[in-house]
C-alpha positions in Angstrom: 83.4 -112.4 183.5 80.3 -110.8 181.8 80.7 -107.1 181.8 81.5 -105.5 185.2 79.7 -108.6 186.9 81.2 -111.9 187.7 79.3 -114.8 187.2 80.9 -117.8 188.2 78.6 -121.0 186.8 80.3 -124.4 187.6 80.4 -127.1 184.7 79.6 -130.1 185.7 77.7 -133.8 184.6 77.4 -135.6 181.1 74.2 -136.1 179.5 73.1 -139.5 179.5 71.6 -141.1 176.1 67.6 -141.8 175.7 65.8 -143.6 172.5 63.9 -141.5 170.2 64.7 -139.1 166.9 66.5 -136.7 169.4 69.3 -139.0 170.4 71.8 -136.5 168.4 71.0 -133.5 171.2 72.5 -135.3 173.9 76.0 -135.9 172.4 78.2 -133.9 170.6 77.5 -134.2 167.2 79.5 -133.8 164.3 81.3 -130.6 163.5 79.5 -128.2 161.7 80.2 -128.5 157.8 81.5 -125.0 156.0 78.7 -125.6 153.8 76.1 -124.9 156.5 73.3 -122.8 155.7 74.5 -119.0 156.4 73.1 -117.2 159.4 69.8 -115.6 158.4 68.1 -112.5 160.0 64.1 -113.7 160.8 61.7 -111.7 159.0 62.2 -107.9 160.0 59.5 -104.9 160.1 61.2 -101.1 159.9 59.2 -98.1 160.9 58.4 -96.0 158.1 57.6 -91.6 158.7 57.6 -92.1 162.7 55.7 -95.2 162.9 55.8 -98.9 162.6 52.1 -100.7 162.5 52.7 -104.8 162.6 50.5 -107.7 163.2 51.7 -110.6 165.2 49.3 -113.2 165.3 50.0 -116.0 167.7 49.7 -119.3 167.1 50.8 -122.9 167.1 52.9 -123.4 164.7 54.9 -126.6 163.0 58.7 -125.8 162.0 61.8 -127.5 161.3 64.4 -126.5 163.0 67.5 -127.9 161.2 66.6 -131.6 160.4 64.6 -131.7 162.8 59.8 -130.8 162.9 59.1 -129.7 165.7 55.5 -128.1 167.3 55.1 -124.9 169.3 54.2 -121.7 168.9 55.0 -118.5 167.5 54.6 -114.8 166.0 54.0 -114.9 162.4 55.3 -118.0 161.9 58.8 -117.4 162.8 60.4 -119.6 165.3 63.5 -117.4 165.4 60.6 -114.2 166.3 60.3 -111.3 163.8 62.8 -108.7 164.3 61.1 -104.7 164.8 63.0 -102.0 164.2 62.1 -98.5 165.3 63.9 -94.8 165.9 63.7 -92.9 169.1 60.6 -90.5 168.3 58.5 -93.4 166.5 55.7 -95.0 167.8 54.9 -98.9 167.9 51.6 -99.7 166.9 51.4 -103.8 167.3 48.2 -106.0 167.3 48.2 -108.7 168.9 45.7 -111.8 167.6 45.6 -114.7 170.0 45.3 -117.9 168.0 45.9 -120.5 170.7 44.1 -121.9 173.2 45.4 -120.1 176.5 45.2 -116.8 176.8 48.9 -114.8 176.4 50.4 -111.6 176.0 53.5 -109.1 175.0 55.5 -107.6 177.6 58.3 -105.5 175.9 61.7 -105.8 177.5 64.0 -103.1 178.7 61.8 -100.6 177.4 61.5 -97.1 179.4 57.9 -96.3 178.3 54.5 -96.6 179.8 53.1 -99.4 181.9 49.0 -98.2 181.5 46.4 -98.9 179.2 47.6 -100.1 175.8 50.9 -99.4 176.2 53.9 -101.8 178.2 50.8 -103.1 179.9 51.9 -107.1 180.9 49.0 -107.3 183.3 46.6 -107.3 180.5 45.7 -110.9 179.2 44.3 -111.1 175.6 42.0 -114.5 175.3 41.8 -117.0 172.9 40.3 -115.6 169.8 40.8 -111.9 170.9 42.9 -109.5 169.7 44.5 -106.2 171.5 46.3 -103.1 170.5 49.1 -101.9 171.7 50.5 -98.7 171.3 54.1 -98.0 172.5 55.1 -94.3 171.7 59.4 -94.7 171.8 60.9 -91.2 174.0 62.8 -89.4 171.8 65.6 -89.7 174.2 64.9 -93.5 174.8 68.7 -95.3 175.0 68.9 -97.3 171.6 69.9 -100.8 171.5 68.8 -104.3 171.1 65.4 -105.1 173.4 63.0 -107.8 172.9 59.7 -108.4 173.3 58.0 -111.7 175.1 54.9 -113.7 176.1 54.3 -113.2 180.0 51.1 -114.8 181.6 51.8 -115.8 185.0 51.8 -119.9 185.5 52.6 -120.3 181.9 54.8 -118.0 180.8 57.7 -120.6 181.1 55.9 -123.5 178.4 55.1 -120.2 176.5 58.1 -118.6 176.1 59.9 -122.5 175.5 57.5 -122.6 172.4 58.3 -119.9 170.4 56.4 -116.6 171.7 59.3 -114.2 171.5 61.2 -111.8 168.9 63.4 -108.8 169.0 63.3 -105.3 169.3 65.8 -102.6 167.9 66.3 -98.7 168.8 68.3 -97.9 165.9 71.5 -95.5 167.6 73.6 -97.4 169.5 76.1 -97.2 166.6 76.3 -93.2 167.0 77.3 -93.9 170.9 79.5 -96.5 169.8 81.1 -94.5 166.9 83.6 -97.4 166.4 80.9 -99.7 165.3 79.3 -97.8 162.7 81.4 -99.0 159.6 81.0 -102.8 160.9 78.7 -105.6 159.8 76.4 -106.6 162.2 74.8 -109.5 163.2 71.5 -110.3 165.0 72.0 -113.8 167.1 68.8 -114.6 168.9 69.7 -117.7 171.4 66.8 -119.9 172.1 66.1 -123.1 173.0 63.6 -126.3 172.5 62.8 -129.3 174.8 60.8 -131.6 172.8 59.4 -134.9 173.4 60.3 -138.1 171.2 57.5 -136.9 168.8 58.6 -133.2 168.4 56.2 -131.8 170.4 57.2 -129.1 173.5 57.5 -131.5 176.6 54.3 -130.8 178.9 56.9 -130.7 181.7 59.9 -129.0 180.2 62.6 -131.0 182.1 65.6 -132.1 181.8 66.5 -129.0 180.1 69.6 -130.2 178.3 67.8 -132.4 176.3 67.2 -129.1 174.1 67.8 -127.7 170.1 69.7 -124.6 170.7 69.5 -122.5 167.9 70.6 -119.1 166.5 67.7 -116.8 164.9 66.0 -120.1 164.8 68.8 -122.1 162.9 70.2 -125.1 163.9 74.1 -124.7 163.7 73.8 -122.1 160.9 77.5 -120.4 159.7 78.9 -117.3 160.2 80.6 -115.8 156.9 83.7 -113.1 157.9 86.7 -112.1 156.1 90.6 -112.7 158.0 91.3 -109.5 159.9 87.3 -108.5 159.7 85.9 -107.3 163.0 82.3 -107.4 163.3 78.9 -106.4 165.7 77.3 -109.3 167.2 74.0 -108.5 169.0 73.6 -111.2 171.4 70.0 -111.6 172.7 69.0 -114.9 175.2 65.2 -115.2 174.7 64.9 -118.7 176.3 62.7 -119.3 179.5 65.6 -120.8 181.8 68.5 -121.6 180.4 72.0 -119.6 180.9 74.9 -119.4 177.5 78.3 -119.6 178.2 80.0 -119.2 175.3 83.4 -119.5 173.7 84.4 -119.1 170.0 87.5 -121.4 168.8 90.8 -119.8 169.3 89.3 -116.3 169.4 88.1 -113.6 172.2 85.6 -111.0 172.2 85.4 -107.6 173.0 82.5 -106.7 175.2 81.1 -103.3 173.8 77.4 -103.4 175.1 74.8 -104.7 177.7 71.0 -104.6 177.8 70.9 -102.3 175.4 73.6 -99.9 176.9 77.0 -99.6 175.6 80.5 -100.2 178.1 82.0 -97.1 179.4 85.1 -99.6 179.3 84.7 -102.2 177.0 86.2 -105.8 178.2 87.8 -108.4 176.6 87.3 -112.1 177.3 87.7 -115.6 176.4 83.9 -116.4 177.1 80.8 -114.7 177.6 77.9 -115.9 180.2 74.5 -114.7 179.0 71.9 -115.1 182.0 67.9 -115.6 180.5 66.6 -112.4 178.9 69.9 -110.5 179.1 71.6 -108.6 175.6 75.7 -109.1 174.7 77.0 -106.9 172.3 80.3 -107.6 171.2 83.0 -107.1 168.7 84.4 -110.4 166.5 87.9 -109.9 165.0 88.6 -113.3 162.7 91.6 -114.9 162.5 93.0 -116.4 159.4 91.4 -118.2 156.5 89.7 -121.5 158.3 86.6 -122.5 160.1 85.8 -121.7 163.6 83.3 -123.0 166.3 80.7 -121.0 168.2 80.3 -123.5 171.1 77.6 -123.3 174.3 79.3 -124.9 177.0 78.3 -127.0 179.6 76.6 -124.9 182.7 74.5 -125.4 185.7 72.6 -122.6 187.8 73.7 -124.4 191.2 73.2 -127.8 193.5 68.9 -127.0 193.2 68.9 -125.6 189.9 69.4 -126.5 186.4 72.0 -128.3 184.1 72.4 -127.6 180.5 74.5 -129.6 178.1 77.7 -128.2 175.7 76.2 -127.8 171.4 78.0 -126.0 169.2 76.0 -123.4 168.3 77.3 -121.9 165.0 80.4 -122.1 162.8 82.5 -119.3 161.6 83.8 -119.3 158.3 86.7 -116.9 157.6 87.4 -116.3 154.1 88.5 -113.8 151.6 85.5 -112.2 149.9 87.0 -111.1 146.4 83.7 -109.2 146.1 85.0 -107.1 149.0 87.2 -104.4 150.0 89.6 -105.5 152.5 88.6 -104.7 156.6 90.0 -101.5 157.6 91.6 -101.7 161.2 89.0 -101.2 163.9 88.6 -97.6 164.9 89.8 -96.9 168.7 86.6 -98.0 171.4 85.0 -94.9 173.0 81.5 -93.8 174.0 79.8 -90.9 172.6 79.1 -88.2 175.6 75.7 -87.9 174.8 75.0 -91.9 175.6 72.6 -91.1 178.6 72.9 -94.3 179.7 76.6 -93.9 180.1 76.4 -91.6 183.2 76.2 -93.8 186.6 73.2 -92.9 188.5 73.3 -89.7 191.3 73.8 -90.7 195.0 73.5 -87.7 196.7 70.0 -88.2 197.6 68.8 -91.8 198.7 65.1 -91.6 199.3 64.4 -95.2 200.7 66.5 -98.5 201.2 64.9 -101.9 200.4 65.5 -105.4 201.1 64.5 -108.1 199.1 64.9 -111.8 199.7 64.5 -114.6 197.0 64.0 -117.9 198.3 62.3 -120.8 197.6 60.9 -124.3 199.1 61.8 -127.9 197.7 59.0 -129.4 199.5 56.0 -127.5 197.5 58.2 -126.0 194.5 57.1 -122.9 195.1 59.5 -119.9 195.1 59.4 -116.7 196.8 60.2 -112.8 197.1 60.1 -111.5 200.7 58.4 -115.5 201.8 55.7 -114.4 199.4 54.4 -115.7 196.2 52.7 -113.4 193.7 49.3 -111.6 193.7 47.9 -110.0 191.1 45.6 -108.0 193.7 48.6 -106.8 195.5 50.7 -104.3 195.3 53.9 -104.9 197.2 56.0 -102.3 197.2 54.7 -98.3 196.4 57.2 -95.9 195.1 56.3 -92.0 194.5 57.9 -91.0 191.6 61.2 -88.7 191.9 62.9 -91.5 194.2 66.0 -92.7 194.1 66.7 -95.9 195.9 68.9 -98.2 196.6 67.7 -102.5 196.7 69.6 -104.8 198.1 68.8 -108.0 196.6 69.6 -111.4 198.6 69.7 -114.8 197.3 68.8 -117.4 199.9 68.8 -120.7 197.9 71.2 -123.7 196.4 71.0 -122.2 192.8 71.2 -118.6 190.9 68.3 -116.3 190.3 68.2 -113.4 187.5 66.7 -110.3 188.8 64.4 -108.0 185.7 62.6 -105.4 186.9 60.1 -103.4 184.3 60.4 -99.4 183.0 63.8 -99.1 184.5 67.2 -99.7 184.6 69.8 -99.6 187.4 72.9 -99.3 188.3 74.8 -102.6 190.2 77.0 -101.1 193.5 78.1 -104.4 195.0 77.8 -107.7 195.0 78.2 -109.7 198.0 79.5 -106.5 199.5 82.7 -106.4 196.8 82.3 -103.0 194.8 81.4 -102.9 191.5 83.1 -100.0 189.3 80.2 -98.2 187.0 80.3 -99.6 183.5 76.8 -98.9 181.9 73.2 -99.2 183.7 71.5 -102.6 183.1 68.0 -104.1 183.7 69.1 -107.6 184.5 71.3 -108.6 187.1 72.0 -112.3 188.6 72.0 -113.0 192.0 75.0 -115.3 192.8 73.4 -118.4 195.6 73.7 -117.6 199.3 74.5 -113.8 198.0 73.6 -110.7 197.5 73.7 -107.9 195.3 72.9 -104.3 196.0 71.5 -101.7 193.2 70.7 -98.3 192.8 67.2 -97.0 190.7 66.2 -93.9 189.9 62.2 -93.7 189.7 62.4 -90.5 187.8 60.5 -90.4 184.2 57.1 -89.4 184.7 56.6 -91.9 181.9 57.0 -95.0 184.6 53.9 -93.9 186.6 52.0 -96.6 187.0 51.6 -101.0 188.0 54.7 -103.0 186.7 56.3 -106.2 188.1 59.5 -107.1 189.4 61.0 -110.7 189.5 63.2 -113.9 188.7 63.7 -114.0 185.0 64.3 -117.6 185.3 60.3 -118.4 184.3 60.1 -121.2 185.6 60.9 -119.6 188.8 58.5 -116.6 188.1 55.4 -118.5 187.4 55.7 -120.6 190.6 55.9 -117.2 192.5 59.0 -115.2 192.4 57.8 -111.8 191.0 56.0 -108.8 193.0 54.2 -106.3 191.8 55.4 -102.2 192.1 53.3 -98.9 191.7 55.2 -95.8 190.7 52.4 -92.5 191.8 52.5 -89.1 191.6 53.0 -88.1 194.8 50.8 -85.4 194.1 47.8 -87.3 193.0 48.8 -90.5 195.2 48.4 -94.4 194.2 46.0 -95.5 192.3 42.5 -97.2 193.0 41.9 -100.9 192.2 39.2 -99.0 189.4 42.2 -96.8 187.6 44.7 -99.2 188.1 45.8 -101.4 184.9 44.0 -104.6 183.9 44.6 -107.2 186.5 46.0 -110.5 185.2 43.6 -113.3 185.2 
């Protein structure tokens, strides 16, 4: 159980052993020494009076990962992605240089601003040896939490992403609607994954996908430092391309306080946790006495046509007195601040339209579809005028699980496969179980949204061969725009 939405991923196969300096990834190896490095925060950049103005340059890069060198390519140098951290009111001034050979660019996840111009614009490719602005003003409203920000050219975002080109994004607040959290320690844990070949290098087809380095914040099995009785904040963010965590901590639970970026009207406690691709897991970590405890990601696979990822432990937890330390104080009673926006289920007085949307795909040419239709940049395939609230039902016709993003919004999840779903917080990912369905609710409100965004499978290997569709949000009073006004085209 994952928040309010069941998942249910079966475990199944054992990987199978192949020659090369890798052989360790497809066994279980050793359990994690207490003298592992400590769990490090990547390279962070804080806004300073209102603004934050960063660089990322984008590049190959070479990088050990644990024991092992390995070749893709990154922001700044950082495999685990530099962290930014803003305030609602600031504004995000980031310039992108494009070192590599392809062109790329940044789409920033989960954020409610501006598709246009230089702002949350991911239909604007920036080429080889060029460098763009963006310039992402944060609503002084905007729900805080943990966001992220991510390479996402179509046809290659997958090998893109699987390199390195991702990092993380903070709204400082969600402590203040989470009032419980505030005295706690918390802990950034960016999940991503690696497929390389026998020579380190990024497979040039990224498959079988459990022959993969998961790491945390770009660490290979890094430890966890907590004292007996301590609760802490873990902000869990999946950043890989395709691949589902379901996790498990050794003779411990958590306590599910937050997702995508929205806090829990009624937090949940659980033995394990199943992050789908690009979704956020906050949650709260109480340790158990004195010893050493493993962060493990378990076996999964996304269905009969989908994928299969192998068990690694992840990270170890160390509890241990800290003399230099006050003792934890008992955690504070769970509650959410009335003034969390995002807390409030979305009005459905008023339903403007009803959509159907059907995600399928076909063995024979590998292609995969929304509606039987692959992606055009020229088209737009669905036109929204804004002030609408509507409600998507979202069905999944084939063998495995598909992970529904869609840009500028959030929305609320009613049912899936008809059953219900109690309100717990608004989300912008959702997955869609196989041969299912899922129905949502989306309010196409802010002004701010006005514009060309995209809607698809965050599974990216799925999105680049066709599962995504393009959305206009107009002013109804000015009506869509022209191909000339519209934003850059991806090319």
């Amino acid at each position: 159980m994952r928040g309010s939405l069941p998942l249910v991923i079966a475990l199944v196969w054992a990987t199978q052993a192949i020659a090369g300096p890798f052989d360790a990834l497809l066994r279980r190896p050793p359990a994690i020494s207490p003298q592992a490095a400590p769990l490090q925060t990547p390279l962070e950049y804080r806004s300073q009076n209102g603004q934050l103005n960063v660089t990322l340059e984008a590049k190959e890069t070479d990088t050990m990962v644990g024991p092992y060198a390995v070749r893709g390519a990154t922001y700044n140098g950082v495999y685990g992605g530099p962290v930014l951290h803003l305030k609602r009111g600031d504004v995000l001034h980031l310039k992108l240089i494009n070192h590599l050979a392809q062109e790329t660019n940044i789409h920033f996840h989960g954020l409610e601003v501006s598709p246009l111009d230089h702002g949350d614009n991911a239909m604007h490719m920036v080429q080889p040896g060029e460098t763009w602005d963006y310039e992402i003003p944060i609503p002084a409203d905007h729900p805080p939490g943990v966001f992220w920000y991510h390479t996402h050219g179509h046809q290659f975002a997958e090998r893109q992403l699987m390199g390195g080109l991702s990092g993380t994004l903070i709204i400082d607040g969600f402590q203040d609607e989470v009032p419980a959290t505030k005295p706690l320690t918390e802990r950034l844990l960016v999940l991503k994954d690696f497929a390389p070949d026998k020579a380190g290098s990024l497979q040039s087809v990224p498959k079988p996908f459990h022959l993969t380095l998961k790491t945390v914040n770009g660490q290979f099995q890094p430890r966890i430092d907590i004292q007996p009785g301590e609760t802490q904040l873990w902000r869990l963010s999946n950043q890989t391309a395709n691949a589902y965590f379901r996790l498990s901590l050794q003779d411990h639970s958590f306590t599910i306080v937050g997702h995508d970026s929205h806090p829990l009207v009624n937090p949940q406690v659980t033995r394990e946790i199943i992050i789908a691709p690009a979704e956020r897991t906050d949650v709260l970590v109480t340790a158990g006495a004195a010893g050493s405890y493993t962060l493990v990601a378990e076996k999964t696979t996304t269905g009969p046509a989908g994928d299969m990822f192998g068990a690694q432990d992840l990270a170890l937890m160390v509890s241990a007195v800290d003399s230099a330390r006050p003792p934890p104080a008992p955690l504070a009673a769970l509650s959410v601040s009335a003034n969390a926006r995002t807390s409030k289920p979305i009005p459905g007085d008023r339903i403007d339209a009803e959509r159907m949307f059907t995600f399928s795909s076909d063995p024979a040419t590998g292609l995969f579809f929304i509606n039987h239709a692959t992606f055009d940049h020229e088209e737009v395939n669905v036109s929204v005028p804004l002030g609408n609230i509507e409600e998507w039902t979202l069905r999944n016709s084939a063998d495995e699980l598909h992970t529904f993003h869609i840009h500028q919004v959030t929305f609320q999840v009613l049912s899936i496969n008809g059953k219900p779903v109690p309100f717990n917080g608004l989300v912008d990912t959702v997955d869609l179980p196989i041969h299912g369905e899922v129905k949502v609710r989306i309010a196409f409100t802010d002004p701010l949204i006005v514009g060309r965004f995209m809607f698809h499978c965050h599974i990216l290997e799925h999105e680049d061969k066709g599962m995504m569709q393009q959305i206009e949000v107009y002013d109804p009073k000015v009506g869509p725009m022209s191909d000339a006004s519209a934003s850059t085209h991806q090319h």
